[in-house]
Backbone as numpy.savetxt, mean C-alpha at the origin, in Angstrom:
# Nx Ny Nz CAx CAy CAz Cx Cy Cz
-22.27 5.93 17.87 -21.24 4.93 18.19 -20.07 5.09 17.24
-19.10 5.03 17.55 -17.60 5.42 16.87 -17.48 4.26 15.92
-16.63 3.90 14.81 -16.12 2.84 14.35 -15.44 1.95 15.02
-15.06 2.52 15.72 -13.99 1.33 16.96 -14.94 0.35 17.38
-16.13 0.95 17.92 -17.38 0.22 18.98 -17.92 -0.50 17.90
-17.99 -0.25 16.64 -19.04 -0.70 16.09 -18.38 -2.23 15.61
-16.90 -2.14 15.71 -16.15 -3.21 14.86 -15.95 -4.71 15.72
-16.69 -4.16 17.01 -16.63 -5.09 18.12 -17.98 -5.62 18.49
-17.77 -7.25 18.27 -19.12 -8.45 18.28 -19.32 -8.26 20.34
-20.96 -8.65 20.06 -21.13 -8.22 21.41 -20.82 -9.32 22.25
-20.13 -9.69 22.19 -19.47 -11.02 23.15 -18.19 -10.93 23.11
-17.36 -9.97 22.85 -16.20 -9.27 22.76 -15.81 -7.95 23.99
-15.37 -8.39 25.06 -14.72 -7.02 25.84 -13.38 -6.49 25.38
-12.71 -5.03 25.24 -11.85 -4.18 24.69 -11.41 -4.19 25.92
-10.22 -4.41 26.56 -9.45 -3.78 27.51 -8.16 -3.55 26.91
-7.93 -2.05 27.69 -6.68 -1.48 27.33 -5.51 -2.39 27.28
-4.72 -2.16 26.05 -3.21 -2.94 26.14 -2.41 -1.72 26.49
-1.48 -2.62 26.81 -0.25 -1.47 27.18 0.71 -1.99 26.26
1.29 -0.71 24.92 1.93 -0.82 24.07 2.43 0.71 23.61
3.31 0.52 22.86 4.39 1.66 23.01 4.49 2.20 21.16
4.45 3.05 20.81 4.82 3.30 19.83 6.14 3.96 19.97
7.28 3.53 18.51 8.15 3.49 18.92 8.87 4.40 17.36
8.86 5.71 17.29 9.43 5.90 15.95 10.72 5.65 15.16
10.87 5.06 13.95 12.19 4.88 13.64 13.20 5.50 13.29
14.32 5.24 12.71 15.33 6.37 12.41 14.95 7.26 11.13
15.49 8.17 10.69 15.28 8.24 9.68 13.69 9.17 9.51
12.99 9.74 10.64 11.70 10.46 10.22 10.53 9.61 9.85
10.47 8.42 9.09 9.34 7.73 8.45 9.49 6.49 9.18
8.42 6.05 9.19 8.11 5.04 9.94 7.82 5.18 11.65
7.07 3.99 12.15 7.28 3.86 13.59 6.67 2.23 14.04
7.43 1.75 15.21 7.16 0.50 15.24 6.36 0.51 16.41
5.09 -0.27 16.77 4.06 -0.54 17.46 4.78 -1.78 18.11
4.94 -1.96 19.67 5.37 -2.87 20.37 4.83 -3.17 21.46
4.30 -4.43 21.74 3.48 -4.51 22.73 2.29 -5.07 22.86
1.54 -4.83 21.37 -0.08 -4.26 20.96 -0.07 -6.07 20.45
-1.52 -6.69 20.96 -1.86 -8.00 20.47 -3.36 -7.93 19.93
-2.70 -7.61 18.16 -4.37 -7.56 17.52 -5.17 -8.44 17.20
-5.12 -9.65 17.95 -6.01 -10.55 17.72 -6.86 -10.58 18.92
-6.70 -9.50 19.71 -7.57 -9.22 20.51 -8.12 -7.90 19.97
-9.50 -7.36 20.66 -10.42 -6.25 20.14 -9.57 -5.00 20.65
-9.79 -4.22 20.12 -8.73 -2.43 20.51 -10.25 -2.12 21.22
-9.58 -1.01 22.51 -10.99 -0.64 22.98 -10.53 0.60 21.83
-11.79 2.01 21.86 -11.73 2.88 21.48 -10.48 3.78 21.43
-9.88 3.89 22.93 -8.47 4.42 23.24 -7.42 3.92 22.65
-7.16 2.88 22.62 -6.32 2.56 21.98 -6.46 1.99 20.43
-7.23 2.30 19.86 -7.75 2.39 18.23 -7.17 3.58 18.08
-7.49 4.59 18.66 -7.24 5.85 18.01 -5.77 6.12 18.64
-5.55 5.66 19.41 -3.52 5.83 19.15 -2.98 5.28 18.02
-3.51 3.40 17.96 -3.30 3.55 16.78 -3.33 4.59 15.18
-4.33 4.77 15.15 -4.50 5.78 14.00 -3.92 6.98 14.02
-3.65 7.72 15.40 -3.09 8.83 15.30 -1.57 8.16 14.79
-1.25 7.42 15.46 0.38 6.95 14.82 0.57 6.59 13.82
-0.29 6.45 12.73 -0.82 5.86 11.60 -0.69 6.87 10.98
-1.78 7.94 10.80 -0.95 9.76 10.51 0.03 10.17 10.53
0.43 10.29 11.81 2.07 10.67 11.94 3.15 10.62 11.05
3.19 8.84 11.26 4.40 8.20 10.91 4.61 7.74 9.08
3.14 7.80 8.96 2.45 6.85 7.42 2.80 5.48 7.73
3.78 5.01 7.93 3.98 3.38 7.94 3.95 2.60 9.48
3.33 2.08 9.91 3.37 1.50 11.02 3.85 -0.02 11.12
4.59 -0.24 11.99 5.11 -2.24 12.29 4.28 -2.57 13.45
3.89 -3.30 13.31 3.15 -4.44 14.56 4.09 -5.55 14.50
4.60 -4.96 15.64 5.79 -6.68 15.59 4.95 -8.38 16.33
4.77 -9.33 15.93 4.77 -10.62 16.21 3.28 -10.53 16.02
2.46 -10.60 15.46 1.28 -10.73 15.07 0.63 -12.05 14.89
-0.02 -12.82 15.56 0.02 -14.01 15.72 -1.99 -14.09 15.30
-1.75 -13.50 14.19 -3.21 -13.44 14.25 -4.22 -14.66 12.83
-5.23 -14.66 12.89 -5.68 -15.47 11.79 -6.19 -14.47 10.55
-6.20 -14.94 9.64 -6.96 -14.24 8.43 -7.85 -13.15 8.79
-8.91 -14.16 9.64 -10.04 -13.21 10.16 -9.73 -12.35 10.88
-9.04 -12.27 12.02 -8.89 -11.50 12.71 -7.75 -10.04 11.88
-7.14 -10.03 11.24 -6.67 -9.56 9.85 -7.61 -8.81 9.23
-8.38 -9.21 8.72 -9.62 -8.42 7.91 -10.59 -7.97 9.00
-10.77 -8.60 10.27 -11.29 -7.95 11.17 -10.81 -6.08 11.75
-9.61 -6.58 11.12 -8.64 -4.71 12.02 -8.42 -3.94 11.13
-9.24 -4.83 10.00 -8.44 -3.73 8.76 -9.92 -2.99 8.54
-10.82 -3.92 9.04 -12.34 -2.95 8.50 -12.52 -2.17 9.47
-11.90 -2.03 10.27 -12.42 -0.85 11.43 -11.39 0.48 11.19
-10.71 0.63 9.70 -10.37 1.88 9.07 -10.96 2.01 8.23
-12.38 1.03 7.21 -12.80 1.41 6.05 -13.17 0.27 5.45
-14.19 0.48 4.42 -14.73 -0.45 3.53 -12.96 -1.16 3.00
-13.32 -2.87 2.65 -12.43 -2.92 2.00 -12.27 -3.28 0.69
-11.13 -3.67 -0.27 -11.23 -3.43 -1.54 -10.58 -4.68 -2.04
-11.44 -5.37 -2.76 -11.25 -6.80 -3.50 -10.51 -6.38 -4.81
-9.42 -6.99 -4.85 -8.34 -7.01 -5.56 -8.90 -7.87 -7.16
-9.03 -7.54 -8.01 -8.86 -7.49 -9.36 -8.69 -8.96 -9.87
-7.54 -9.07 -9.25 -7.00 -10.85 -9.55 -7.45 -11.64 -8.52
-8.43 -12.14 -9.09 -9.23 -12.75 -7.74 -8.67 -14.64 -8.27
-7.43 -14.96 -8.99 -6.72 -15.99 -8.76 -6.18 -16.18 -8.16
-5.63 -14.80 -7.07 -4.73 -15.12 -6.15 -5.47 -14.66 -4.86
-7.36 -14.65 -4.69 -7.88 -14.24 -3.56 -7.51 -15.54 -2.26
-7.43 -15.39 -0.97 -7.29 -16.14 -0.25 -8.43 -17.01 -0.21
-8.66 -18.34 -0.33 -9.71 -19.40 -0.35 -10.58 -19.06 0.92
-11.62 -18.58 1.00 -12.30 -18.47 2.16 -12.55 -16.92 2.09
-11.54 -16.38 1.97 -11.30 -14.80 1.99 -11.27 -13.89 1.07
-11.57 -12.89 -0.13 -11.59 -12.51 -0.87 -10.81 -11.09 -0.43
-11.04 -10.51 0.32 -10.58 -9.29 0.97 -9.01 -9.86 0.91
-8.12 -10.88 1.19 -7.32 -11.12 1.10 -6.00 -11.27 -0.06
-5.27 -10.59 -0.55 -4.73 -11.11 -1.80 -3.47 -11.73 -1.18
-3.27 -13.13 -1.88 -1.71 -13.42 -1.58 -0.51 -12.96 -2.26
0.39 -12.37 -1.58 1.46 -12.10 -2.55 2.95 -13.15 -2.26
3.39 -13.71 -3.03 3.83 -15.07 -2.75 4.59 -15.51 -4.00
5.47 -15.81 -4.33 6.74 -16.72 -5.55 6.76 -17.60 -5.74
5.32 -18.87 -4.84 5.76 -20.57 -4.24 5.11 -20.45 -5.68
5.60 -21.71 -6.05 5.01 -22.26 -6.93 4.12 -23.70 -6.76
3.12 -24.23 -6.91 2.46 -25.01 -6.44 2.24 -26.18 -7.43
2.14 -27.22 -7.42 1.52 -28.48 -8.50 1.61 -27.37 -10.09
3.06 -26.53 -10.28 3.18 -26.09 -11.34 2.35 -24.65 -11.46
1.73 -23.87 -10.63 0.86 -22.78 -10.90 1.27 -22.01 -9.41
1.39 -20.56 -9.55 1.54 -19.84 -8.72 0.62 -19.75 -7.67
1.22 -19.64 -6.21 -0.65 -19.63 -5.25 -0.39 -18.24 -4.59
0.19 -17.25 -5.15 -0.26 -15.88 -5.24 0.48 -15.15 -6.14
0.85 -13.59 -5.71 1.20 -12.40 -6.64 2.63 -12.57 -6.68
3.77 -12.85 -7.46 4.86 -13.04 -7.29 5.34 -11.73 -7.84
5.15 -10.96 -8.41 5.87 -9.78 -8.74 5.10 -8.39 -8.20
3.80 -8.69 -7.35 3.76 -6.96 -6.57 5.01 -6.37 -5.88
4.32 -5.13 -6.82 5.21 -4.15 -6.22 6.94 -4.03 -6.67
6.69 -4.54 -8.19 7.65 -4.93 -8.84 8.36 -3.30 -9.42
7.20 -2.60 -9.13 7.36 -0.78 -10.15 6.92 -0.08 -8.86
7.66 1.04 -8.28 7.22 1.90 -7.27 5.54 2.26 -7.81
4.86 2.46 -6.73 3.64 2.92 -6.91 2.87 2.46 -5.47
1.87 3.55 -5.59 0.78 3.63 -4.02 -0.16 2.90 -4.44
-1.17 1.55 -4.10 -1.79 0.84 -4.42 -3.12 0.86 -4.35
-3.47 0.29 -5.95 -4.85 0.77 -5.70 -5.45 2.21 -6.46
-3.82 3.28 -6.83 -4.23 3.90 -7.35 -5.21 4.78 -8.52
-5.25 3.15 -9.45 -5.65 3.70 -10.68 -7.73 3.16 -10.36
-8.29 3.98 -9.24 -10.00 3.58 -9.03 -10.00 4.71 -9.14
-11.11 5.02 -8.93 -11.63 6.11 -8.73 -11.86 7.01 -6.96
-11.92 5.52 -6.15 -11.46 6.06 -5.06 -10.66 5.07 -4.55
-9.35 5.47 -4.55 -8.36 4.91 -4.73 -7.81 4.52 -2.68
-6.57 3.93 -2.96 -6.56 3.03 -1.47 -6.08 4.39 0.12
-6.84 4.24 1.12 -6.33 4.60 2.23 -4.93 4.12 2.75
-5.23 2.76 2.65 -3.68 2.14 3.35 -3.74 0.64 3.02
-2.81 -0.55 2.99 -3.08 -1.51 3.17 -2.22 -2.23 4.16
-2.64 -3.57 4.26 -1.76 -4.10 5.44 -1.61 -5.23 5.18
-0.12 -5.56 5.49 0.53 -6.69 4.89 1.04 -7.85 5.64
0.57 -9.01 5.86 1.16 -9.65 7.09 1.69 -11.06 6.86
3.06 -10.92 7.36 3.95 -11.67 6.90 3.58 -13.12 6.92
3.67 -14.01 6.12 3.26 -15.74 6.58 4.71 -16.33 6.34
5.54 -16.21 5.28 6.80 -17.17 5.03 7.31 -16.25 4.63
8.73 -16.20 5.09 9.54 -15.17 4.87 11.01 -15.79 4.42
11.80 -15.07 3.22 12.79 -15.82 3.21 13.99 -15.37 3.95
15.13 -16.58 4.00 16.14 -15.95 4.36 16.85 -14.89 3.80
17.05 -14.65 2.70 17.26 -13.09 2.56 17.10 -12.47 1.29
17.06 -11.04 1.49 16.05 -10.51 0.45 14.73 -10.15 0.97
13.80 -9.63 0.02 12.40 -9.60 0.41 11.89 -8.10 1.17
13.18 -7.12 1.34 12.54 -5.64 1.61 11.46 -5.12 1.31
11.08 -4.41 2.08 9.84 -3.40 1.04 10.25 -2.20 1.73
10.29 -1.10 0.32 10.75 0.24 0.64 9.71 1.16 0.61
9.72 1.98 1.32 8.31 2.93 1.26 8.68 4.93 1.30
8.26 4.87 0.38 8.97 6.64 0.22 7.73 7.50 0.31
8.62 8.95 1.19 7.52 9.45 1.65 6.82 10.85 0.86
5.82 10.49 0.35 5.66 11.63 -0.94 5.13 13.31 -0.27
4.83 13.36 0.98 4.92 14.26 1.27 6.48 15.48 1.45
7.20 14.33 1.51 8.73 14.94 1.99 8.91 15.62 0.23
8.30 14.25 -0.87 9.03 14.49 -1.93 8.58 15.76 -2.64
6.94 16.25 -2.03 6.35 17.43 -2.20 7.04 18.83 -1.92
7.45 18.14 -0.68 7.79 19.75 -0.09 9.14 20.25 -0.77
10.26 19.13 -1.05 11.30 19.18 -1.42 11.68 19.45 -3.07
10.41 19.56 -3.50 10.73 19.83 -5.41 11.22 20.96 -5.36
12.07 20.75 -6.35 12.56 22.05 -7.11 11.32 22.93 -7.85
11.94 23.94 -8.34 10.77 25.13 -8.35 9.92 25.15 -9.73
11.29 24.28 -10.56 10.58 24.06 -12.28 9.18 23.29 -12.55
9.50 21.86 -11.14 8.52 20.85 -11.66 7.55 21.20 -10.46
7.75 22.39 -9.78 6.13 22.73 -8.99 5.54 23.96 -9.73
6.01 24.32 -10.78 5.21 25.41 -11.51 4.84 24.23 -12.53
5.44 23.64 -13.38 5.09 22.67 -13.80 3.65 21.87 -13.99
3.38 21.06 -12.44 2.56 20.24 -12.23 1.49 21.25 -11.42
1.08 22.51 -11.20 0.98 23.26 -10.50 -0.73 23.23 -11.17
-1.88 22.42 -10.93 -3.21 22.99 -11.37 -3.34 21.37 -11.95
-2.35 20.99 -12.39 -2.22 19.47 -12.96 -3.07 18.39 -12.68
-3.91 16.88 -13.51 -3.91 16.11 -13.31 -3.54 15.16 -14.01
-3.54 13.78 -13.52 -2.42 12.69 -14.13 -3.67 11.58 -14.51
-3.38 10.58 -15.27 -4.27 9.29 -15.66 -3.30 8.34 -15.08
-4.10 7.43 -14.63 -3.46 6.26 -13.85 -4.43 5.24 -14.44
-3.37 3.66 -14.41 -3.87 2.59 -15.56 -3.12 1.31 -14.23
-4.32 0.70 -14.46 -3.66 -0.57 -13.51 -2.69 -1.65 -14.44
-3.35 -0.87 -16.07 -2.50 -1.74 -17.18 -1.19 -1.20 -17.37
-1.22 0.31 -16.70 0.28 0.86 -17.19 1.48 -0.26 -17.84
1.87 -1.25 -16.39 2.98 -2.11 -16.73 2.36 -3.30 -16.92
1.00 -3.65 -16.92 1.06 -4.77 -17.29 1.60 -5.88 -17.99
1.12 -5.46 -19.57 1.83 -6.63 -20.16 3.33 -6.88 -20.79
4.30 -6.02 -19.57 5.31 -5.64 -19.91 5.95 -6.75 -18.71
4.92 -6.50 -17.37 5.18 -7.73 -16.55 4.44 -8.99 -16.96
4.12 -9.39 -17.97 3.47 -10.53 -18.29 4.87 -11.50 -18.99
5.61 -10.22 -19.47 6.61 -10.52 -21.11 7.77 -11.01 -19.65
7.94 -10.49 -18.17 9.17 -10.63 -17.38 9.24 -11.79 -16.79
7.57 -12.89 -16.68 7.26 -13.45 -15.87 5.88 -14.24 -16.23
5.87 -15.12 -14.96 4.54 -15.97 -15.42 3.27 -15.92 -14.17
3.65 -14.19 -13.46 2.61 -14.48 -12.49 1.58 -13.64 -12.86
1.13 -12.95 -14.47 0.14 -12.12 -14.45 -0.90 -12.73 -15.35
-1.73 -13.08 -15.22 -2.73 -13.54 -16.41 -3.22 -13.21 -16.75
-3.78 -13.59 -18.31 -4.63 -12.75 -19.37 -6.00 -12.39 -18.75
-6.20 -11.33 -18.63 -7.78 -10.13 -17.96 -8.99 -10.60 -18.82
-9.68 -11.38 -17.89 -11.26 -11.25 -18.55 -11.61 -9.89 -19.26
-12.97 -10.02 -19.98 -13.56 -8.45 -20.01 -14.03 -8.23 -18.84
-14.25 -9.13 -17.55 -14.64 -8.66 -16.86 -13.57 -7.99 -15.48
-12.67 -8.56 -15.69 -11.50 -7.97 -14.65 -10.87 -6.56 -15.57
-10.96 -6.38 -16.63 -10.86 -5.29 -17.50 -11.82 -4.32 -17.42
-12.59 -4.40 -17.45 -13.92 -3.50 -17.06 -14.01 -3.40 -15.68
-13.01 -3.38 -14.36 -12.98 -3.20 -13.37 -11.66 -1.90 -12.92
-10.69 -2.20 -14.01 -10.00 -1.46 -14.45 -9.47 -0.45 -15.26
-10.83 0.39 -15.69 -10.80 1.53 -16.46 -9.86 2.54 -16.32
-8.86 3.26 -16.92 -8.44 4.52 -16.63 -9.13 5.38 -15.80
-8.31 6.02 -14.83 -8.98 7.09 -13.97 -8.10 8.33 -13.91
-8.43 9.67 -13.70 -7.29 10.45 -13.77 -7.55 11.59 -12.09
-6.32 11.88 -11.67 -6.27 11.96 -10.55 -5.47 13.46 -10.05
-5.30 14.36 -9.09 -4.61 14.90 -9.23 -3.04 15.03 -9.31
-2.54 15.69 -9.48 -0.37 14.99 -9.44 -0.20 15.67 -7.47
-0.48 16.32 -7.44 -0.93 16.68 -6.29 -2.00 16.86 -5.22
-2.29 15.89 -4.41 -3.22 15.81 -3.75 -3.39 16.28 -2.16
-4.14 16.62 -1.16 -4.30 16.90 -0.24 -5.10 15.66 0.60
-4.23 15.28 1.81 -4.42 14.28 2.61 -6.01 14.81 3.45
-6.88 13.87 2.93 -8.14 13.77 3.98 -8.41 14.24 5.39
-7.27 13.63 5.91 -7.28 13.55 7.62 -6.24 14.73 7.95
-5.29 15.18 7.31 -4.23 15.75 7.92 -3.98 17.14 7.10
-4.45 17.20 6.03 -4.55 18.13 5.59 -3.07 18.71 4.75
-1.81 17.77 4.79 -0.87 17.89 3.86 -0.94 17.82 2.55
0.02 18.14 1.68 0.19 17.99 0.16 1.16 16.69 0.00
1.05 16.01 -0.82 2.19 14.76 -1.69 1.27 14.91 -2.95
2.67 14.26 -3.47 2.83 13.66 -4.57 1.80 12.85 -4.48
1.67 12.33 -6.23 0.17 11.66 -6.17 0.52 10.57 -7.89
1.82 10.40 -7.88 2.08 9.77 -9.22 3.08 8.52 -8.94
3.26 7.71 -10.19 3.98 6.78 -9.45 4.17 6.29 -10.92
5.31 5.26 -10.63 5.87 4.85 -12.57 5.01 3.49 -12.60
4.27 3.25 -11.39 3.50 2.05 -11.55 2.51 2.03 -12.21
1.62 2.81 -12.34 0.26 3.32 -12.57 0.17 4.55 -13.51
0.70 5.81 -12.89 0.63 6.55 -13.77 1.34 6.64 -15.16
0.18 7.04 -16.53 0.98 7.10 -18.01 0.94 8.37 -18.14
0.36 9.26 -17.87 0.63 10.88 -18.60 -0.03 11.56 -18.22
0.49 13.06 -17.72 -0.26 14.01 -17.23 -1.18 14.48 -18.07
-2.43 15.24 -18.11 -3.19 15.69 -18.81 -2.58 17.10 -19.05
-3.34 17.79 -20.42 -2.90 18.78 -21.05 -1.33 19.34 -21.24
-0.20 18.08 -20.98 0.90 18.46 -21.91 1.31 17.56 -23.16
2.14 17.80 -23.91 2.36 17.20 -24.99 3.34 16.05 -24.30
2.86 14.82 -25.36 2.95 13.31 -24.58 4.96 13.21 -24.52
5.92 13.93 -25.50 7.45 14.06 -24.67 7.53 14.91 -23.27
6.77 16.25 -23.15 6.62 16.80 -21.93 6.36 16.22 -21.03
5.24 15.32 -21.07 4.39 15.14 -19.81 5.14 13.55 -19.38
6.13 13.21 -20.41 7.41 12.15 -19.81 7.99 12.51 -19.40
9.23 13.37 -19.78 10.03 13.98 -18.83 9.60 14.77 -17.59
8.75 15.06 -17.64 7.83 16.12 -16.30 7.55 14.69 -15.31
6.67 13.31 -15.57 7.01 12.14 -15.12 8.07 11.83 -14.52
8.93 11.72 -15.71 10.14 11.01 -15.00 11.15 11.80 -13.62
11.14 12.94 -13.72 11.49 13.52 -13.18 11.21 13.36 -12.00
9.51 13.67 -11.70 8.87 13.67 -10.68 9.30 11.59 -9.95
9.36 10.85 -10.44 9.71 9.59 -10.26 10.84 9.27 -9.75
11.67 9.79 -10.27 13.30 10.07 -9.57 13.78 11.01 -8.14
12.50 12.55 -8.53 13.02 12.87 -7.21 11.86 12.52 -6.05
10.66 11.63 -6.07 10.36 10.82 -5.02 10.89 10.09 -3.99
11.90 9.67 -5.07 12.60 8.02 -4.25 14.42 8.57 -4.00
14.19 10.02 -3.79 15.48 9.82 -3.27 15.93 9.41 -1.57
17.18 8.75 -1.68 17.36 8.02 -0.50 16.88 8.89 0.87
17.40 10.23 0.70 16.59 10.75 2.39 15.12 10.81 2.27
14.35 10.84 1.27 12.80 10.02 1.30 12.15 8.67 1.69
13.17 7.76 2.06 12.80 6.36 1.14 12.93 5.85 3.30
12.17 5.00 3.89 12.48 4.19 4.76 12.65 2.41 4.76
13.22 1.81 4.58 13.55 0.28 4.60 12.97 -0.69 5.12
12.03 -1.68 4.75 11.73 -2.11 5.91 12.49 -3.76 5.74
12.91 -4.37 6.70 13.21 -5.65 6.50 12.53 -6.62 7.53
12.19 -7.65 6.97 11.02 -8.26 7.34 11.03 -9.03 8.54
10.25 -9.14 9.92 10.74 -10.46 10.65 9.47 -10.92 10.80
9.51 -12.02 11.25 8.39 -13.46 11.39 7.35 -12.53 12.39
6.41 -12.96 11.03 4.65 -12.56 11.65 4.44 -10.92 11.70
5.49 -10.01 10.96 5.37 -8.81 11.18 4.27 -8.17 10.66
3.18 -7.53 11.05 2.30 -6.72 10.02 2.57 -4.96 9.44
2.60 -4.58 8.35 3.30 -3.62 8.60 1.73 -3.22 7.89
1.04 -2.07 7.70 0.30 -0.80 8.00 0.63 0.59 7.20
0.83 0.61 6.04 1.10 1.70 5.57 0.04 2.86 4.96
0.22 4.08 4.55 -0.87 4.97 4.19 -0.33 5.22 2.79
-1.51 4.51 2.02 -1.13 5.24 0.59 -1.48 6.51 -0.07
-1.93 7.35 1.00 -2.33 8.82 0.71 -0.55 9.44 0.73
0.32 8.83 1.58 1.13 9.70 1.83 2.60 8.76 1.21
2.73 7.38 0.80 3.59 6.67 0.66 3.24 6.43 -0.72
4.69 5.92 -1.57 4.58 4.71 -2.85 5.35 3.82 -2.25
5.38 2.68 -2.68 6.18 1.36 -2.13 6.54 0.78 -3.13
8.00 0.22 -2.66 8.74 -1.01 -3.54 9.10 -2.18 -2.83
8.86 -3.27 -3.87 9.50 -5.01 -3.32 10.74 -4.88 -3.62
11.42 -5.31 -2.93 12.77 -5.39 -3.40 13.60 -6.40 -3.84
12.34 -7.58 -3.84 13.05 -8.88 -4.42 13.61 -9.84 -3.67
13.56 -10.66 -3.96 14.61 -12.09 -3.26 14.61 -13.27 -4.23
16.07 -13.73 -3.73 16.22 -15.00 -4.60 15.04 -15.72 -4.69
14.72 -16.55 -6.25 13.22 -16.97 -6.71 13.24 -18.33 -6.01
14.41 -19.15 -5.59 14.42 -20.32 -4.91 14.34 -19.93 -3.53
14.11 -19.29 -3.19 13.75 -19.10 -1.67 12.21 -18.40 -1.62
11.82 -19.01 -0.52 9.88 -18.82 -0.74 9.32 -17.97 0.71
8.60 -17.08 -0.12 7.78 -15.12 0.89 5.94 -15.65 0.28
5.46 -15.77 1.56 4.54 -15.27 1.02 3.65 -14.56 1.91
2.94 -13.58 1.90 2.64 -12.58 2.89 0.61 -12.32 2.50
0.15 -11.98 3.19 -1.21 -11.45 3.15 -1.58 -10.37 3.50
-2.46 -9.90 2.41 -2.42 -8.36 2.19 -4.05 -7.87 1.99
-4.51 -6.86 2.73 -5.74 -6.32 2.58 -5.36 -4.88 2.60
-6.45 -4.23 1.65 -6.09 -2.95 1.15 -7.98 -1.97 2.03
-7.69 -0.95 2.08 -8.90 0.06 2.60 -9.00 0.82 1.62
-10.35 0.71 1.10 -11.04 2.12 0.42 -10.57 3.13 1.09
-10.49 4.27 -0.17 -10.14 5.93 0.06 -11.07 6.48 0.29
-10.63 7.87 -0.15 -11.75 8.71 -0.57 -11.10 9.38 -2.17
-12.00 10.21 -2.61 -11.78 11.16 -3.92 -10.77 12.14 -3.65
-9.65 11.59 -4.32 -8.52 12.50 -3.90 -8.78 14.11 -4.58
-8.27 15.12 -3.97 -8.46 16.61 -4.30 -7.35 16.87 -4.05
C-alpha cells in the first residue's frame, strides 16, 4: 500500500479534484489552484502534488480552509514529522505544530516572532535534517510579512570556479545556536534552553554540498542561519569561503517572493531552498502555523 492509501482513515473516500498547477514567474515556485486539502488526495492526485513539489521546490495552495488537524494530517503523508525544540510556542493540542506569530498576549508572546529572521533551510542543524515544511497562514498583516525563498540549486550551478574548487569534498557544522543568543540580545521572543532543549540541539556537520534524495540534483547546503564553519579550513578561511557562499545564494535572479494572502499554505523543500521573513511593522499582528517533515542523511 503506497503512503497516500495508508494516510487515509477507512471511513474516508479520495475522489479526484480537479486542480491546476500553475508555475510562477521567475523559474521558482508554482501555485496549486483548485485543490481542497481538507479533503483526502486520492493516490493520483498526491503524487501530482509531489511531483510539483520537485519541480518547482515551493508550492502555494491558495485558500486553505483547513483545521490544524487536517494540516498535520497532509503533512504526514510526506514523512515522519519533527517537533520543534521550543515547545513554548507548540500549538495547545498539537505539538507537530509551531506558531510563528509577533501577538503579544497577557504580556508573553503566543508564538515565534523572529523565525526566519537569518536566511537558512530549517531544521538544518539534526542529524536528519528537514524535507520541507508547511506554513499556513492564520492572521496576516496589512503589510509587510514576505517570505523569500532562494533556490540553492540555481546557486550551485551558478558558482564561480574559486568557491567550487574551494568547497569541493567539503563539510560544514551547523548549530541551531549559531544566532541564538545574538537573537535573544535583538528581542524578547527566544528563551533561555533547558539542558534539555540543549541536548536536543547538538552540533551536527553536514555536507556544503549535497545531493537531492528524490531528484538527484546538487545545492548548496549552508546558510548564515545555522551554519558556523566549514571543516578542515582555517577559522578566517572558512569565513570568507562562508560568506561568500551566503551572498552568492541570495542573489536576486535566485530568490522568488512570496506575498501572503488569507489562508494561503505555502509547501516548500528544504533540500533545495533557504528562506527569509521579511518582516512587518511590530504593531501589526501575522501569525501563521507551521509543520516541518523529517529528511533523510544528506550526502
Amino acid at each position: 500500500m503506497s503512503v497516500a492509501s495508508n494516510a487515509l482513515r477507512r471511513d474516508e473516500v479520495a475522489a479526484d479534484q480537479d486542480f491546476d498547477v500553475r508555475p510562477l514567474p521567475g523559474g521558482i515556485g508554482a501555485e496549486i489552484v483548485g485543490i481542497d486539502l481538507g479533503r483526502p488526495l486520492g493516490d493520483g492526485d498526491f503524487a501530482r502534488v509531489r511531483r510539483a513539489h520537485l519541480e518547482h521546490h515551493v508550492v502555494v495552495f491558495r485558500d486553505q480552509r483547513i483545521t490544524p488537524q487536517q494540516h498535520i494530517d497532509f503533512s504526514r503523508r510526506f514523512g515522519k514529522l519533527m517537533i520543534h525544540v521550543l515547545h513554548q510556542f507548540h500549538l495547545p493540542g498539537h505539538p507537530e505544530i509551531l506558531i510563528v506569530s509577533n501577538i503579544i498576549e497577557d504580556g508573553k508572546p503566543v508564538g515565534l516572532g523572529d523565525a526566519g529572521k537569518y536566511w537558512h533551510s530549517d531544521i538544518s542543524y539534526k542529524p536528519l535534517p528537514s524535507l520541507g515544511s508547511l506554513l499556513h497562514a492564520q492572521e496576516l498583516p496589512t503589510e509587510g510579512g514576505d517570505t523569500l525563498f532562494a533556490d540553492m540549486h540555481k546557486a550551485y550551478d551558478t558558482l564561480p570556479a574559486h568557491l567550487r574548487q574551494a568547497i569541493a569534498g567539503r563539510r560544514a557544522v551547523h548549530s541551531y545556536l549559531a544566532k541564538y543568543g545574538q537573537m535573544q540580545k535583538e528581542g524578547n521572543w527566544r528563551p533561555n534552553l533547558s539542558a534539555d532543549q540543549l541536548a536536543q540541539v547538538q552540533e551536527v556537520v553536514h555536507p556544503v554540498v549535497r545531493t537531492h534524495p528524490e531528484t538527484g540534483r546538487k545545492a548548496l547546503f549552508v546558510s548564515e542561519g545555522f551554519t558556523t564553519r566549514i571543516e578542515g579550513l582555517p577559522e578566517d578561511e572558512s569565513r570568507q569561503v562562508l560568506d561568500e557562499l551566503f551572498a552568492h545564494s541570495i542573489r536576486p535572479e535566485h530568490i522568488y517572493r512570496h506575498a501572503w494572502r488569507e489562508r494561503d499554505l505555502v509547501f516548500w523543500d528544504n533540500r533545495s531552498l533557504i528562506h527569509l521573513a521579511a518582516g512587518c511593522p511590530p504593531h501589526l499582528r501575522r501569525k501563521l502555523y507551521r509543520t516541518t517533515i523529517e529528511g533523510d542523511l544528506p550526502y
